[in-house]
MOPAC internal coordinates of N, CA, C and O (Angstrom, degrees):
PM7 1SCF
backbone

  N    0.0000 0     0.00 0     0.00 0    0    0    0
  C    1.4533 1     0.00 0     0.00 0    1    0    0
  C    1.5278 1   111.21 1     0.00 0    2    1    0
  O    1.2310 1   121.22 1   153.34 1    3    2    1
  N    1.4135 1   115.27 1   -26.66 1    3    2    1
  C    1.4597 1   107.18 1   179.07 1    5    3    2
  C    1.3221 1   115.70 1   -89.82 1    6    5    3
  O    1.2310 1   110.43 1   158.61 1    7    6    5
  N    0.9039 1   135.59 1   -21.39 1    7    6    5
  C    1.4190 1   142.56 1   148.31 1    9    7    6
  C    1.6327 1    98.03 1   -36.34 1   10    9    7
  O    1.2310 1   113.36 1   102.94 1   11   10    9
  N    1.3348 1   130.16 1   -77.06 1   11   10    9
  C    1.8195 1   113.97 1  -162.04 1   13   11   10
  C    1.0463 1    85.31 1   -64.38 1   14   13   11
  O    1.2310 1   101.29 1   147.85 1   15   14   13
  N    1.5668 1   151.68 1   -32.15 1   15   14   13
  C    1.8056 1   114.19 1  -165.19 1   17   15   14
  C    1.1441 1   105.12 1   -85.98 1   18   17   15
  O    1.2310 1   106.76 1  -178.54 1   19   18   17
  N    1.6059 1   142.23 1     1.46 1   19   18   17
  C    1.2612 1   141.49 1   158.76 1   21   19   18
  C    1.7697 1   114.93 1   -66.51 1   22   21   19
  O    1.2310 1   134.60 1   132.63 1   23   22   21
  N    0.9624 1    89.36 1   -47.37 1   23   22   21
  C    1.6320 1   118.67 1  -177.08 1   25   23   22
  C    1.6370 1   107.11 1   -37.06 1   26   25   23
  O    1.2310 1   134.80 1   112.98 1   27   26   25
  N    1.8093 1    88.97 1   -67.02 1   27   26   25
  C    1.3956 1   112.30 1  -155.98 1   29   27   26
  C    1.8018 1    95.12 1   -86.83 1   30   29   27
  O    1.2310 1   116.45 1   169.37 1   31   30   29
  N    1.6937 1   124.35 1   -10.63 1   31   30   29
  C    1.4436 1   107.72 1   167.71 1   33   31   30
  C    1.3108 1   103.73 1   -77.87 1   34   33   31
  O    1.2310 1   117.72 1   143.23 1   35   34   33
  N    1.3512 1   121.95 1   -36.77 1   35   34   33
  C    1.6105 1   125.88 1  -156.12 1   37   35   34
  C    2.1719 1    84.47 1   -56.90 1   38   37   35
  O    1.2310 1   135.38 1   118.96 1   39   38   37
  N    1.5263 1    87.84 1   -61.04 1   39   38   37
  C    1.8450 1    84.34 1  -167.10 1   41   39   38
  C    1.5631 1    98.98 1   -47.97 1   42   41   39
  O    1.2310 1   107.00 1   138.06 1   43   42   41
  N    1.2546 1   141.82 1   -41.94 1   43   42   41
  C    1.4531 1   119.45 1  -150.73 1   45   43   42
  C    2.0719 1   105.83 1   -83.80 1   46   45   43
  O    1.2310 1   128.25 1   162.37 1   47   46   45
  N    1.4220 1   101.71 1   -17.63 1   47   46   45
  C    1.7441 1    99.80 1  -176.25 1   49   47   46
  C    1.6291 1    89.01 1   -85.56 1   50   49   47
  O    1.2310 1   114.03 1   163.48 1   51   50   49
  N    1.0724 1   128.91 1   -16.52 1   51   50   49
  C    1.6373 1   109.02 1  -167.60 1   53   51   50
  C    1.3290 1    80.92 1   -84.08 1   54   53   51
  O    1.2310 1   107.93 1   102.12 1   55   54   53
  N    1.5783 1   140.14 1   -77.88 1   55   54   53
  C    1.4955 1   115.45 1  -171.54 1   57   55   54
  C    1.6477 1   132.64 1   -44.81 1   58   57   55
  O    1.2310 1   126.70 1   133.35 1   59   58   57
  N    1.0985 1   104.72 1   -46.65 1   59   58   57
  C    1.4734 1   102.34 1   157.44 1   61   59   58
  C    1.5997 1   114.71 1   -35.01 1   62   61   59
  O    1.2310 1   119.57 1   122.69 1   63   62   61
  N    1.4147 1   118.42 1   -57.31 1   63   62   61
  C    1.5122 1   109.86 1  -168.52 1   65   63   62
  C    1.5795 1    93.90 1   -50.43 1   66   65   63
  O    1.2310 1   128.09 1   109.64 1   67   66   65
  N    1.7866 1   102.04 1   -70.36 1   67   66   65
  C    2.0638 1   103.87 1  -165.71 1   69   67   66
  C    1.4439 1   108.56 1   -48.70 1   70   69   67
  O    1.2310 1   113.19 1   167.56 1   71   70   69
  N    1.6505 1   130.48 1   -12.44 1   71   70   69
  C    1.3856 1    98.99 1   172.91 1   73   71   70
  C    1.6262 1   107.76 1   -98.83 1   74   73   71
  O    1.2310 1   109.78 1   175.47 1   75   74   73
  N    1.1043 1   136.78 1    -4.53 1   75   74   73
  C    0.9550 1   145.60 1  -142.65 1   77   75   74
  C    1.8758 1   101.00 1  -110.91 1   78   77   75
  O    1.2310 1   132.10 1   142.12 1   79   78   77
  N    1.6952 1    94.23 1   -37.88 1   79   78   77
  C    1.6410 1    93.67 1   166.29 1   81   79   78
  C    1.6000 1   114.50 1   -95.16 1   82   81   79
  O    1.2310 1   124.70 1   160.43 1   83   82   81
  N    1.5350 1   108.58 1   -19.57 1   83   82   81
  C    1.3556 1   114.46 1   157.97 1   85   83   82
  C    1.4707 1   138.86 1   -63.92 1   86   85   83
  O    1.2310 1   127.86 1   159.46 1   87   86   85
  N    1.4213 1   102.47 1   -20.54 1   87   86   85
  C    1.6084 1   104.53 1  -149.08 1   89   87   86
  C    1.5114 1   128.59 1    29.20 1   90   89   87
  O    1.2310 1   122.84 1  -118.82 1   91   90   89
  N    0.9991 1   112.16 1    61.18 1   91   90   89
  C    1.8654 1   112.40 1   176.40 1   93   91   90
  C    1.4720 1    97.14 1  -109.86 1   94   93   91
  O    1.2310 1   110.96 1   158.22 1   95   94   93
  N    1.5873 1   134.62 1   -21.78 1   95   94   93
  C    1.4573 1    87.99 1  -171.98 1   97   95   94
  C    1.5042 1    69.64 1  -144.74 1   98   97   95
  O    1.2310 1   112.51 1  -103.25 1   99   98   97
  N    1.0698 1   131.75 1    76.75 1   99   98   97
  C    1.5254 1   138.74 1   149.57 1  101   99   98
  C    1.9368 1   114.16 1    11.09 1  102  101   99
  O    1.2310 1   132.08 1    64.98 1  103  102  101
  N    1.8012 1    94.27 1  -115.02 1  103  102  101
  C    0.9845 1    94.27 1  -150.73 1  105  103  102
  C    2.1582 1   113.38 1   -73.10 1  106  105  103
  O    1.2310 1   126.26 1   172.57 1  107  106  105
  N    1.6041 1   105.57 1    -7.43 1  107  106  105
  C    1.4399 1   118.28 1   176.26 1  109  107  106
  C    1.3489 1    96.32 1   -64.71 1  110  109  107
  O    1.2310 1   112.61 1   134.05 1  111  110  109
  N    1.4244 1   131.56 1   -45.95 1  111  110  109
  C    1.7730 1   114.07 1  -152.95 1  113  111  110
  C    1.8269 1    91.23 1   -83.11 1  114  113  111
  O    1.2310 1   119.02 1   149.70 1  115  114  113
  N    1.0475 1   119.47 1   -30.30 1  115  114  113
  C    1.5699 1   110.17 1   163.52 1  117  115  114
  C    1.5359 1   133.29 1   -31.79 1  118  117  115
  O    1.2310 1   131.48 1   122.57 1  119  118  117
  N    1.3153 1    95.45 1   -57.43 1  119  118  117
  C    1.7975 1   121.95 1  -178.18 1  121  119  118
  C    1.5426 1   106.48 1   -77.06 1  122  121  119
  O    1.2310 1   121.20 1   152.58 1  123  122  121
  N    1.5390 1   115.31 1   -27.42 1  123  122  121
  C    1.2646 1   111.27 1  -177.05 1  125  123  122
  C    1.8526 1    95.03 1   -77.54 1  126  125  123
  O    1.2310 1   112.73 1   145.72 1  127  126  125
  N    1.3985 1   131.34 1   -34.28 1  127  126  125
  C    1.4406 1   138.73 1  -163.94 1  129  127  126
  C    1.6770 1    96.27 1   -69.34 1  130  129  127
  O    1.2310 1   130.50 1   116.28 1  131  130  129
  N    0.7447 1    97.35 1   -63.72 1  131  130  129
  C    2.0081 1   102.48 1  -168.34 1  133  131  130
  C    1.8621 1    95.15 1   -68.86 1  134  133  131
  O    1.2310 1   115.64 1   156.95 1  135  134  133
  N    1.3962 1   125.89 1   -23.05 1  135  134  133
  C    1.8731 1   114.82 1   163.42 1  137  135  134
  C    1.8275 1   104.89 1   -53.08 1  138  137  135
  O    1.2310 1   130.28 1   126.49 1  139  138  137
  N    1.3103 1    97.78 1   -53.51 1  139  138  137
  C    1.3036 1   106.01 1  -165.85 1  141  139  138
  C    1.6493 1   115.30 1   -66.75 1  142  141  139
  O    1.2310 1   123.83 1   148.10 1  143  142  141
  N    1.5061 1   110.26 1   -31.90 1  143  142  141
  C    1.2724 1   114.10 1   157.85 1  145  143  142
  C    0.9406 1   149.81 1   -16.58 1  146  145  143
  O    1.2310 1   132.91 1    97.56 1  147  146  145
  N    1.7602 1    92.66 1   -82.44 1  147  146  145
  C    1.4748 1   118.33 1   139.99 1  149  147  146
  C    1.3085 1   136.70 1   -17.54 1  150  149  147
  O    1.2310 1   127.81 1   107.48 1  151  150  149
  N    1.7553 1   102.56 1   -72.52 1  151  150  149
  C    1.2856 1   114.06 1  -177.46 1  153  151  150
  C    1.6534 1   105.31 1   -36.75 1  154  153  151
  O    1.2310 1   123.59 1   118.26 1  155  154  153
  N    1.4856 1   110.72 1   -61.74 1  155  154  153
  C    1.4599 1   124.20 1  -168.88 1  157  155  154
  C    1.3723 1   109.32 1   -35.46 1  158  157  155
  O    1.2310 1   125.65 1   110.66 1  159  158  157
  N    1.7497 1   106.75 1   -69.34 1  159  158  157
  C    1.3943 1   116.79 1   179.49 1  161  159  158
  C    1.4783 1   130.93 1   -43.32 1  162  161  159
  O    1.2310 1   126.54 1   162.41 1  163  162  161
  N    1.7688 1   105.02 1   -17.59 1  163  162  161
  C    1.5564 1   123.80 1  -163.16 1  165  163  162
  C    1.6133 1    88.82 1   -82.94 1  166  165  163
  O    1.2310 1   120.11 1   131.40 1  167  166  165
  N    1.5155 1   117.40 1   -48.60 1  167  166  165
  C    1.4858 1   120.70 1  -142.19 1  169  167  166
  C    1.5400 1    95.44 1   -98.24 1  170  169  167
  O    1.2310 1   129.49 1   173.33 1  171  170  169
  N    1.0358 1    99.31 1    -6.67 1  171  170  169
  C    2.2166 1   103.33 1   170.18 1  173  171  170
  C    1.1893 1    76.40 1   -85.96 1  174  173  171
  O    1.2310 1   112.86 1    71.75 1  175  174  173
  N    1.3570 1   131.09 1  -108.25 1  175  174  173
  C    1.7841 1   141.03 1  -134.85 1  177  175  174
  C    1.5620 1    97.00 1   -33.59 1  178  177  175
  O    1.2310 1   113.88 1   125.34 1  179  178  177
  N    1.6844 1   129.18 1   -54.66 1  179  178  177
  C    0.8699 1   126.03 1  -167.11 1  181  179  178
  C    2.1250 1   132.18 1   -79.90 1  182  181  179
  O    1.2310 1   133.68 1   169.24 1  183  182  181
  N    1.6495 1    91.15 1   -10.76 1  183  182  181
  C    1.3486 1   117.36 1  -178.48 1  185  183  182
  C    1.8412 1    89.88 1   -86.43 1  186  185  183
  O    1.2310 1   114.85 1   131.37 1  187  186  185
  N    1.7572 1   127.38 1   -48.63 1  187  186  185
  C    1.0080 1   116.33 1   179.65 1  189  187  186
  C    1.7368 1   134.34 1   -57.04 1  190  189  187
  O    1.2310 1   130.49 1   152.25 1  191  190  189
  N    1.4876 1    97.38 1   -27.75 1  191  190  189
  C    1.4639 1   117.43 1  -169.41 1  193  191  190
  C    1.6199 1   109.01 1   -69.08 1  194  193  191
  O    1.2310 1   131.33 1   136.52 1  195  194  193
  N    1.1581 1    95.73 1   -43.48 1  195  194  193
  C    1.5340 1   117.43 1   178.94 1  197  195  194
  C    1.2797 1   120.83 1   -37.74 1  198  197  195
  O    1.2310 1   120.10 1   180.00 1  199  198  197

């Protein structure tokens, strides 16, 4: 399982970058950056506890 939430942050900062140097979809590739954030921060705290 931590493998796809790696997966699926890696995919959400690479779109974030192209919209972000693109500006095509503003304020969505934002919200998708700080999901993926998260995710990261979730799977440290919870990979550490372990």
């Amino acid at each position: 399982m931590s493998n796809i939430l790696y997966i699926v942050a890696v995919i959400l900062v690479i779109i974030w970058a192209i919209g972000f140097f693109g500006y095509a979809a503003g304020g969505l590739i934002h919200i998708l950056l700080v999901i993926a954030v998260i995710s990261i921060i979730l799977q440290v705290i919870r990979g550490r506890s372990v």
